[in-house]
Residue, then its C-alpha position, 0 to 999 in steps of 0.5 A: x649397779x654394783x652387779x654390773x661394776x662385778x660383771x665388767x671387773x670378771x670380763x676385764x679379768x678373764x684371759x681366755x681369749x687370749x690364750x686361745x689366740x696365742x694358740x692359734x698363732x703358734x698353730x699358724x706358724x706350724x702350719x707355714x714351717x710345714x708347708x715351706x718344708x713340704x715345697x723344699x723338700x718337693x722340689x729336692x726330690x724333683x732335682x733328683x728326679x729329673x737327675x736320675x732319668x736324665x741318665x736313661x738314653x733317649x728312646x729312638 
């Protein structure tokens, strides 16, 4: 009885877990920074894009 008492005070004081999820949130919302970068930045460089050969004149 006591071994079990032992094993279950061990598990309820083992915080490993949770630091491997705080981990993997902060690693989640790195990876959503960088993909709402990478759209902005994307569709800024098409804005500039689209500028530059609207400036050619159209082939006749």
């Amino acid at each position: 009885m006591r071994a079990a008492r032992e094993y279950m005070m061990d598990f309820l004081a083992d915080d490993g877990g949770a630091t491997a999820i705080e981990y993997a949130l902060i690693a989640g919302l790195i990876a959503i920074a960088i993909v709402g970068g990478a759209a902005s930045v994307g569709s800024s460089a098409n804005d500039a894009y689209q500028k530059a050969a609207d400036g050619f004149p159209d082939p006749a």
